[in-house]
C-alpha positions as CSV (number, residue, x, y, z in Angstrom):
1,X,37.2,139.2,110.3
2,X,37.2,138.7,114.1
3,X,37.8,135.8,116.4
4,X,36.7,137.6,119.6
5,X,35.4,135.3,122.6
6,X,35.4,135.3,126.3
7,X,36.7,133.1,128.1
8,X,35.7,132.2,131.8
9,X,38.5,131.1,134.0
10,X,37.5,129.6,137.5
11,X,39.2,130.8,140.2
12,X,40.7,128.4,143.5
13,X,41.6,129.5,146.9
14,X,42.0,127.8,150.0
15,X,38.3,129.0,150.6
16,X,36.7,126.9,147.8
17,X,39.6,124.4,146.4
18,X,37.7,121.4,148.7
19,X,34.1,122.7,147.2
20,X,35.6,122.1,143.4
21,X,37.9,119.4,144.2
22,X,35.3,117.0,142.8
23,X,34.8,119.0,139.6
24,X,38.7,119.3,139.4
25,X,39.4,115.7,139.4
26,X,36.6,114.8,137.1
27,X,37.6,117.6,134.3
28,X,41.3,116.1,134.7
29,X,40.3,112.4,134.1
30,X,38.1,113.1,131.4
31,X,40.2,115.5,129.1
32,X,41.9,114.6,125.7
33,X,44.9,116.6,127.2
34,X,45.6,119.2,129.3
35,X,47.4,122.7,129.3
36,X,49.8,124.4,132.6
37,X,50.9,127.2,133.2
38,X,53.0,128.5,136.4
39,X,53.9,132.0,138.0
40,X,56.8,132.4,139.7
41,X,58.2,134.2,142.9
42,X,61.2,134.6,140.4
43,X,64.4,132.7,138.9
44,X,67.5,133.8,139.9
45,X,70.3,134.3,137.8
46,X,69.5,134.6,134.2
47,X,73.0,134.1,133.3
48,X,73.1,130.5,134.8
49,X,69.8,129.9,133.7
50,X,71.2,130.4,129.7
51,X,74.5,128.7,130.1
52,X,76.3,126.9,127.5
53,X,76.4,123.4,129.6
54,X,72.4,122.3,129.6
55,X,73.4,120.5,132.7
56,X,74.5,123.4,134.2
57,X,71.2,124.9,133.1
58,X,69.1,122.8,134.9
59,X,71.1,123.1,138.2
60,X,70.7,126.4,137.9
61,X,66.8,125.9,137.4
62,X,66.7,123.4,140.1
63,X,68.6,126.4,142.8
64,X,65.6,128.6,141.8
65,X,62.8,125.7,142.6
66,X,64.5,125.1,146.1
67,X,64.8,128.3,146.8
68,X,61.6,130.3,145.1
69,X,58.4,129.0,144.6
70,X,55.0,128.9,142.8
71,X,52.7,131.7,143.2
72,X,49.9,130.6,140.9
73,X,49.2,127.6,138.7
74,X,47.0,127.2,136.0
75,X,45.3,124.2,134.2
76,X,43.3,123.9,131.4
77,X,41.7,121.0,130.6
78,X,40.8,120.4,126.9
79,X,37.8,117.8,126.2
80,X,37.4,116.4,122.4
81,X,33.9,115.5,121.7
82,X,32.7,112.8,120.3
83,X,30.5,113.1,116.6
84,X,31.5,116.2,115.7
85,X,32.7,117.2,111.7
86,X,35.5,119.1,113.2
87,X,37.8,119.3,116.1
88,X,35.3,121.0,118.8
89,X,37.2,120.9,122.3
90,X,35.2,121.8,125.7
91,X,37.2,123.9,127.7
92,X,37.2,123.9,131.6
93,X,40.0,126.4,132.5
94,X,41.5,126.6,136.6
95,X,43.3,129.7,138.0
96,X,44.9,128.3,141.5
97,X,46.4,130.8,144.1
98,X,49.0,128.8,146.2
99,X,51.1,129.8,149.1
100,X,54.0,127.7,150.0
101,X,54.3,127.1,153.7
102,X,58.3,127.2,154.0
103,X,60.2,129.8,153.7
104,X,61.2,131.3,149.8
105,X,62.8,133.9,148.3
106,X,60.5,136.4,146.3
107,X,62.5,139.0,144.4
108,X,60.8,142.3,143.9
109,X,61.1,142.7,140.5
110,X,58.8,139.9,140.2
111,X,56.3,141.5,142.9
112,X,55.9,144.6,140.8
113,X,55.6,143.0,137.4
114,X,52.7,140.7,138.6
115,X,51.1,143.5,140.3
116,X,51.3,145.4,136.9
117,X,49.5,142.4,135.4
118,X,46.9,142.0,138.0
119,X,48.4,139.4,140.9
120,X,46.9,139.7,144.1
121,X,49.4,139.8,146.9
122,X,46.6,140.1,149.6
123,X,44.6,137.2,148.6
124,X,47.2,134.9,147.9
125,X,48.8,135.3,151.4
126,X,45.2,135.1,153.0
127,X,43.6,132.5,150.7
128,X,46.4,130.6,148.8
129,X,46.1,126.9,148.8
130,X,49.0,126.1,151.3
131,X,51.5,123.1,150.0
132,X,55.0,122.1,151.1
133,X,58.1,121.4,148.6
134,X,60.4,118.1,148.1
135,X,59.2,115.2,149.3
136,X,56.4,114.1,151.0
137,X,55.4,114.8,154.7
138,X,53.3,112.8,156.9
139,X,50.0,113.1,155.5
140,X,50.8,115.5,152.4
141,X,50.1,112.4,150.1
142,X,46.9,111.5,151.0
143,X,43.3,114.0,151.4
144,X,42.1,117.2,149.5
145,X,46.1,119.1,148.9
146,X,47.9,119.8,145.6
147,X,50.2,117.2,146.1
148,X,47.1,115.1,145.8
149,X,45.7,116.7,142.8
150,X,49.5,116.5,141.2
151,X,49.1,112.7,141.9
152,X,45.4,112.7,140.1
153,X,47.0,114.3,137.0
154,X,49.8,111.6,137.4
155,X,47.2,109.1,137.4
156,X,45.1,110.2,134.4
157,X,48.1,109.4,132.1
158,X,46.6,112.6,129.9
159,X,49.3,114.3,127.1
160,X,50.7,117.4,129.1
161,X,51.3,119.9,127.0
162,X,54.0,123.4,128.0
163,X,55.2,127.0,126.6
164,X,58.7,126.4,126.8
165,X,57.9,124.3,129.6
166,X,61.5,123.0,130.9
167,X,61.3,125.2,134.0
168,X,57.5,124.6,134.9
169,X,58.2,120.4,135.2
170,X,61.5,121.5,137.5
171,X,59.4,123.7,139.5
172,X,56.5,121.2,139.6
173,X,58.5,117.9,140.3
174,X,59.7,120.1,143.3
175,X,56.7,121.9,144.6
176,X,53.9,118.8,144.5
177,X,56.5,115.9,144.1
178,X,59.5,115.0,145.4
179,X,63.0,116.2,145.3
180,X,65.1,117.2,142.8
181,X,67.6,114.6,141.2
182,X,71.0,116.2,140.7
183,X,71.4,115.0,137.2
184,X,69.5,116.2,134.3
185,X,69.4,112.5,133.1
186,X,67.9,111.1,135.9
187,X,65.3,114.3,136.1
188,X,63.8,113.6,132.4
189,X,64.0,109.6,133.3
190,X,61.7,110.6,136.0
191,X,59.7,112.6,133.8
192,X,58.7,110.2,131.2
193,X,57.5,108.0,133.9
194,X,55.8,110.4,135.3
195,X,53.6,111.4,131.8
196,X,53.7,108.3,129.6
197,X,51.6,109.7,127.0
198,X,53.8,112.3,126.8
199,X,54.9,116.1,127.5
200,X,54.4,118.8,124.6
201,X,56.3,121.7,124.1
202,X,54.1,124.5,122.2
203,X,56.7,127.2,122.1
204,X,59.2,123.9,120.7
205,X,56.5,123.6,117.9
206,X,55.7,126.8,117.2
207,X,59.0,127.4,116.5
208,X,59.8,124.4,114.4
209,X,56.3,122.6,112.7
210,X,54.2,125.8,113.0
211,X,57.4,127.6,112.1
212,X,55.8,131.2,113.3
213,X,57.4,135.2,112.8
214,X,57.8,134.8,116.5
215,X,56.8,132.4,119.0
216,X,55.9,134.0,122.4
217,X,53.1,132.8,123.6
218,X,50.7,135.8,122.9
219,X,51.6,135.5,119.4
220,X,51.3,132.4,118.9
221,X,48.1,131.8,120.5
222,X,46.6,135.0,118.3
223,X,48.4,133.5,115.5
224,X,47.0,130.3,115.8
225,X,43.5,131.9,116.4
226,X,43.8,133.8,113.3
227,X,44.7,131.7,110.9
228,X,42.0,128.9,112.4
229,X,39.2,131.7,112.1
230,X,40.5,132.5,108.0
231,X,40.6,129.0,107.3
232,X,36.7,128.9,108.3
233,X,35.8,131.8,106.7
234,X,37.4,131.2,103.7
235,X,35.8,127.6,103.3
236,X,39.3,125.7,103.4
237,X,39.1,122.0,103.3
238,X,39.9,120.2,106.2
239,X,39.0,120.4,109.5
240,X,38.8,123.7,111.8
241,X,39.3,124.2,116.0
242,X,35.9,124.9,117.4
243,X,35.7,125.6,121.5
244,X,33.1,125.0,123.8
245,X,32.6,126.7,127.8
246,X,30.4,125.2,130.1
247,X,27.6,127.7,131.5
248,X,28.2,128.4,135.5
249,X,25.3,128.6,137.6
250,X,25.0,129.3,141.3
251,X,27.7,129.6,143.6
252,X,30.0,129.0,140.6
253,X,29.4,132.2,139.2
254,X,31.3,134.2,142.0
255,X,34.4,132.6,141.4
256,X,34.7,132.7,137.5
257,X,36.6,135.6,136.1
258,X,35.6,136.1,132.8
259,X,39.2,136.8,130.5
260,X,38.1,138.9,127.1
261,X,39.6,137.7,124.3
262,X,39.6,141.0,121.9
263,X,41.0,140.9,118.4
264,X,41.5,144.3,117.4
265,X,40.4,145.1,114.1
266,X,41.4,148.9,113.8
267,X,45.2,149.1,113.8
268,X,46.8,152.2,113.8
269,X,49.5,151.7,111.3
270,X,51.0,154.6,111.8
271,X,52.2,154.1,115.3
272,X,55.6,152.2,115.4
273,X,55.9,149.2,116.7
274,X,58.0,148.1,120.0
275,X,60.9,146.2,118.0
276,X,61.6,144.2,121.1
277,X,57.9,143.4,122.0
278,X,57.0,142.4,118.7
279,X,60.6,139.8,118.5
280,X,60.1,138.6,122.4
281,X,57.0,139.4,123.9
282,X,58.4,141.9,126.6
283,X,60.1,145.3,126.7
284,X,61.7,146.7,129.7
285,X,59.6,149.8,129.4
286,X,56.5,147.9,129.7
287,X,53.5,150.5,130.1
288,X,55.9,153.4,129.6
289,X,56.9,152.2,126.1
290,X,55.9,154.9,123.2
291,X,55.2,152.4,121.0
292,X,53.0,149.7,120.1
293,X,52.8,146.4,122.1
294,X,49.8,145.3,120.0
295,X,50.4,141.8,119.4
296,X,47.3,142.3,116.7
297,X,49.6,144.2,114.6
298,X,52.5,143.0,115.5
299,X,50.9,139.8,113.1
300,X,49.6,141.8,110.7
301,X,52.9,143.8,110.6
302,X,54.9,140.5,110.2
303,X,52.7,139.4,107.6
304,X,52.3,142.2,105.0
305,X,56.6,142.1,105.4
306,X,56.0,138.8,104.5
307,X,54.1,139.2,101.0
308,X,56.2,142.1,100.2
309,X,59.2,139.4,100.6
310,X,57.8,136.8,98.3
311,X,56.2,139.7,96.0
312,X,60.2,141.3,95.9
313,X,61.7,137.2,95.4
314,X,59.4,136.2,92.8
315,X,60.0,139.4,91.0
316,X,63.7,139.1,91.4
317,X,63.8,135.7,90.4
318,X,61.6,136.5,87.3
319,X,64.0,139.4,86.5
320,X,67.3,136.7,87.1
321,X,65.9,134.3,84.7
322,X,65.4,137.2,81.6
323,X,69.3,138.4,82.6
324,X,70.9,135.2,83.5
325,X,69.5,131.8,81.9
326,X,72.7,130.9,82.0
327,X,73.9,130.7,85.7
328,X,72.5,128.1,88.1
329,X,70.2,129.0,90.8
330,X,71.2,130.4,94.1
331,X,70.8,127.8,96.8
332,X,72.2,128.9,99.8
333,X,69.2,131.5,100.3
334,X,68.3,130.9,104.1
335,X,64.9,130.2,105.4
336,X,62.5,133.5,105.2
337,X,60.3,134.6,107.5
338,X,61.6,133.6,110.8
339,X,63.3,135.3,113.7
340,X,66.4,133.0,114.7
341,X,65.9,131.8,118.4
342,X,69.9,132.1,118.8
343,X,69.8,135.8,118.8
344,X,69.7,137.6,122.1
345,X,68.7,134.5,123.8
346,X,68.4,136.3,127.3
347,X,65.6,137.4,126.1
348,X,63.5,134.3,125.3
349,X,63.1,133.5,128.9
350,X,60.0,136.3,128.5
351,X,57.9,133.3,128.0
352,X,58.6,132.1,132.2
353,X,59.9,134.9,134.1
354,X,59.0,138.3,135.7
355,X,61.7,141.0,134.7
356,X,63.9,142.6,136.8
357,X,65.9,145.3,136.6
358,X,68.6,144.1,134.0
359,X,67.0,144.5,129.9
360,X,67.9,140.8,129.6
361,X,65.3,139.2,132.2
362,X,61.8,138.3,132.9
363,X,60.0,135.5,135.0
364,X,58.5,132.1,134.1
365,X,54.8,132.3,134.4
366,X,52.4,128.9,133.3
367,X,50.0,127.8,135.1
368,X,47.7,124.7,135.6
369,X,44.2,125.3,134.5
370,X,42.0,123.0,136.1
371,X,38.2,121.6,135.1
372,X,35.0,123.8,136.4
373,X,32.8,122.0,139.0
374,X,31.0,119.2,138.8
375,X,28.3,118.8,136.9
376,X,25.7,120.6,139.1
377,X,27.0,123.9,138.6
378,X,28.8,123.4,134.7
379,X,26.6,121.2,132.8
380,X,25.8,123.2,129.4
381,X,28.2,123.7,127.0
382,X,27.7,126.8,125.2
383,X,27.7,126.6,121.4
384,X,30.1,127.8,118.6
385,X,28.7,130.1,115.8
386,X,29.2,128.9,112.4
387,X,32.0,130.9,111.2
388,X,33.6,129.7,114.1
389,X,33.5,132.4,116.3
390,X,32.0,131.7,120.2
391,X,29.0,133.1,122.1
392,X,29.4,134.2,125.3
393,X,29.3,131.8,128.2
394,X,26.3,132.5,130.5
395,X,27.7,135.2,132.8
396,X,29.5,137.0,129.9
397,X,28.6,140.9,129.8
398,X,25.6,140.5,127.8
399,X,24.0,138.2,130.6
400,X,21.9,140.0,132.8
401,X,22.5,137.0,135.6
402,X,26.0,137.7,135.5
403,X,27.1,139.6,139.0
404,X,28.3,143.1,136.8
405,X,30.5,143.9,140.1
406,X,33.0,141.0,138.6
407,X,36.1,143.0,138.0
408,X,38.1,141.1,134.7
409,X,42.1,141.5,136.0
410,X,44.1,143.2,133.0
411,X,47.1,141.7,131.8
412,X,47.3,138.5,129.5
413,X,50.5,137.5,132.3
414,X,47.8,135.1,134.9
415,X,48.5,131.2,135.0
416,X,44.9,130.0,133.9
417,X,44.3,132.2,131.2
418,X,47.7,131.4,130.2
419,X,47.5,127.5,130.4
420,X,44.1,128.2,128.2
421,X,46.3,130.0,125.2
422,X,49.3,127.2,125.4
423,X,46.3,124.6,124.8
424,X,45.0,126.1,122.3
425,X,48.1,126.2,120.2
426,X,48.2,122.4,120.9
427,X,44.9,122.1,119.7
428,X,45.4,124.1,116.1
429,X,49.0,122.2,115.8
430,X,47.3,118.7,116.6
431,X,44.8,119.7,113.9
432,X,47.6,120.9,111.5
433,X,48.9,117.4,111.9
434,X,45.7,115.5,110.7
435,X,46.4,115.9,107.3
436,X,49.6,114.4,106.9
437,X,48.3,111.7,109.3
438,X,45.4,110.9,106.7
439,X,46.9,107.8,105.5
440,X,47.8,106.1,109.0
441,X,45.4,103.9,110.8
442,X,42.8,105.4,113.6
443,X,45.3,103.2,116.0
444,X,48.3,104.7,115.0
445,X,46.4,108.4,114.5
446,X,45.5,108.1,118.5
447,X,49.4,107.2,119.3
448,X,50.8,110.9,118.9
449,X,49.2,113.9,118.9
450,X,51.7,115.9,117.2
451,X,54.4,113.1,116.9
452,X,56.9,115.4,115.6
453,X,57.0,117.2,119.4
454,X,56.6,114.4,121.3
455,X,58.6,114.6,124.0
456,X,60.7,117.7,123.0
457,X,61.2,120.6,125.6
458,X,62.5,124.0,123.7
459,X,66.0,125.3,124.9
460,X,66.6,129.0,124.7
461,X,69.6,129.6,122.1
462,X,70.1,125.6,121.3
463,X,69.3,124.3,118.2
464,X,67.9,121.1,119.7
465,X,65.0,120.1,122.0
466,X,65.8,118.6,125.3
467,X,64.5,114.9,124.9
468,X,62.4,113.7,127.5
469,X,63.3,110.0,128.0
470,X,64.6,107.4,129.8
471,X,68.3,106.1,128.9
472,X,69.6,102.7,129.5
473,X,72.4,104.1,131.6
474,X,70.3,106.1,133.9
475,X,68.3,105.1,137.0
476,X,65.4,106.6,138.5
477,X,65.2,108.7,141.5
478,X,64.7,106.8,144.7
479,X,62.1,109.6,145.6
480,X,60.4,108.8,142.2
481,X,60.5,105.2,142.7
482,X,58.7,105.4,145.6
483,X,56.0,107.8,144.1
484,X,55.6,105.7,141.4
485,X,54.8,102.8,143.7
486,X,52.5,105.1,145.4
487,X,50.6,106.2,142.6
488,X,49.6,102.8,141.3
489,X,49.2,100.6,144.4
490,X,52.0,98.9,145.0
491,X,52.5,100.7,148.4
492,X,49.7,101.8,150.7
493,X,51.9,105.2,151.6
494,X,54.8,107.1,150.6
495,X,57.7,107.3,153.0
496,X,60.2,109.5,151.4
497,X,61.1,112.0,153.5
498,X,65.2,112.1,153.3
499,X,65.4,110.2,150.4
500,X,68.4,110.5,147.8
């Protein structure tokens, strides 16, 4: 059984961002919802960045988006189409290179992790996108700039949807928006103005509907992907996530990197696997690690542990029936199958951060994936196989048009590619949702896409999601306010330089 597909990921630089602004903008407005993803110049203290005190948490979070800045930003941008048995998305994926014009801190740990992982130093300082932080200045708010393309994806009112996303909106809200508030209440009243149909949390619902082994983002997307791709095989009932890429032509063709997305199908079982990379997603060692960072087997791993459990309960349970009839049922057994999120919490901060020397950091890294160009250079989709499985997008390595010189970056750490995995959880969990929505009407259906996460940002070592809403005893920003006014006409310009 295999799942394998290639995806192509466009990438922006200050050399072509004008020339696919267009296709950008369009892809954005016309999406069912769409994916980001960030990478980070780094984060700061870890041990602020976990305490007790949430609000102290997002202090600390809103020191490292002052102070650091975003290297690269990913956005995919997932399509539903129309007439279609099942759920068959087409997928426009955008790697941006930025390059902040003030000055930030970059810590070097970060530097050589990304470089490990394929980052470009050299072309992001010659050809990042260049963008300024906090508020708007002079004419930041209006032309072809990513504050500009933050405010379209403001005004497309699409669901946004995060891997443990809390510090992407800080860092975004400070890079392309305005300000940080210096309260937590009046940053999430801010946000659900901001994204009225809503923020999703995949890591937050992998964790607690999809209720996942492990929920690092690599997992879960091959999770998600494998258990999608069984369910067609196997001729389960429902429906199934089909994808669809547009075929490049031209110019466009030089700036897609095409990600391979391998399943590997011959596991050496006897190798050991990494017990930290298979519970978090990162090991300090990385490269140098003797053993195996396959997340492939990692899932198979977890799931043959997972029959043996129920085959070793069911014949327990069979074998305390016959030798105790008469004593009552345990009931205190405790959910199987599931890592606790509570344990070594430092750790969870794998899914958005580089690592730095100490075993108990990494660095935030989700991106923005944004829609391919317009529709002169991607106007065919190409097609899904039956059992589910997609072809190659024109320009893959069996296309003989495709520019073979294209060198595919290593690593699955890179914002677009990223933004494309976190989506595709969304998609499979929205699907896994359907059912139980069977009996609603198609108004109410359209209301939530997974209503269960609506709204719900995952905190590292809390048993509860941060809620993304507006209280009655909580103002907005004055910066936001402003914005806001911006955004929908009720103010020809923003003027918020200085404001609180």
């Amino acid at each position: 059984m295999t799942s394998s597909m290639i995806i192509p990921v466009i990438d922006v630089q200050g050399n072509n961002f004008k020339e696919l602004w267009a296709a950008m903008v369009l892809a954005i407005k016309t999406s069912s919802f769409i994916a980001v993803d960030t990478e980070l110049s780094g984060l700061g203290s870890r041990k602020a960045l976990l305490s007790e005190s949430i609000e102290d948490r997002y202090k600390a979070i809103c020191h490292a988006a002052r102070t650091r800045s975003i290297l690269s930003l990913g956005i995919a941008c997932y399509k539903e189409l129309e007439n279609k048995a099942d759920s068959t998305y087409l997928v426009q994926v955008y790697n941006l290179t930025l390059l902040c014009r003030e000055e930030y801190i970059i810590e070097p740990q970060s530097v050589q992790f990304l470089v490990q992982h394929g980052f470009d130093f050299n072309k992001q300082y010659a050809e990042g996108i260049p963008y300024n932080k906090g508020n708007d200045k002079g004419g930041d708010a209006h032309g072809v700039n990513m504050r500009s393309l933050f405010v379209e994806l403001l005004r497309a009112n699409k669901p946004l949807v995060v891997h443990n996303g809390l510090i992407d909106m800080v860092f975004l809200y400070q890079c392309f928006y305005a300000h940080l508030p210096e309260r937590l209440g009046t940053f999430t009243a801010d946000l659900s103005q901001m994204f009225p149909s809503g923020i999703y949390d995949t890591k937050y619902a992998t964790e607690y509907e999809l209720r996942f082994t492990a929920s690092y983002l690599e997992y879960a997307y091959k999770k998600c992907k494998l258990d999608n791709s069984r369910a067609i095989e196997g001729g389960r009932k429902g429906t199934h996530v089909f994808l669809e890429f547009c075929k490049y032509t031209g110019n466009m063709q030089s700036y897609i990197d095409y990600r391979p997305c391998v399943d590997n199908q011959d596991h050496d079982s006897a190798l050991s696997i990494c017990v930290q990379f298979s519970s978090y997603g990162w090991c300090p060692n990385g490269s140098q690690c003797p053993m195996s960072h396959d997340t492939d087997l990692i899932i198979q791993n977890d799931e043959n542990k997972r029959d043996k459990k129920k085959k070793r309960k069911r014949k327990n349970k069979k074998k305390d029936d016959e030798e105790h009839l008469d004593q009552p049922p345990d009931t205190c057994e405790s959910p199987q199958g599931k890592r606790t999120h509570l344990e070594n919490m430092e750790l969870d901060l794998q899914d958005h951060s580089v690592p730095v020397q100490e075993p108990t950091l990494s660095v935030q890294q989700q991106t923005v994936d944004e829609e391919p160009a317009d529709s002169t250079n991607a106007s065919e989709p190409t097609k899904t196989t039956k059992n589910g499985n997609e072809e190659s997008p024109q320009g893959s390595s069996m296309d003989p048009d495709r520019p073979m010189e294209k060198k595919v970056e290593g690593g699955t750490h890179r914002a677009g590619f990223d933004a494309f995995m976190t989506g595709y959880i969304f998609a499979f969990a929205r699907n896994m949702t359907e059912e139980s929505k069977s009996a609603m009407t198609e108004e109410s259906k359209s209301a939530d896409h997974v209503p269960e996460c609506l709204n719900k940002l995952y905190l590292s070592g809390k048993s509860v999601p941060l809620h993304i809403a507006k209280s009655t005893f909580t103002k907005s920003s004055k910066a936001h306010v402003h914005k806001m006014d911006f955004i929908w006409g009720k103010s020809p310009a923003v003027q918020t330089e200085g404001s609180a």
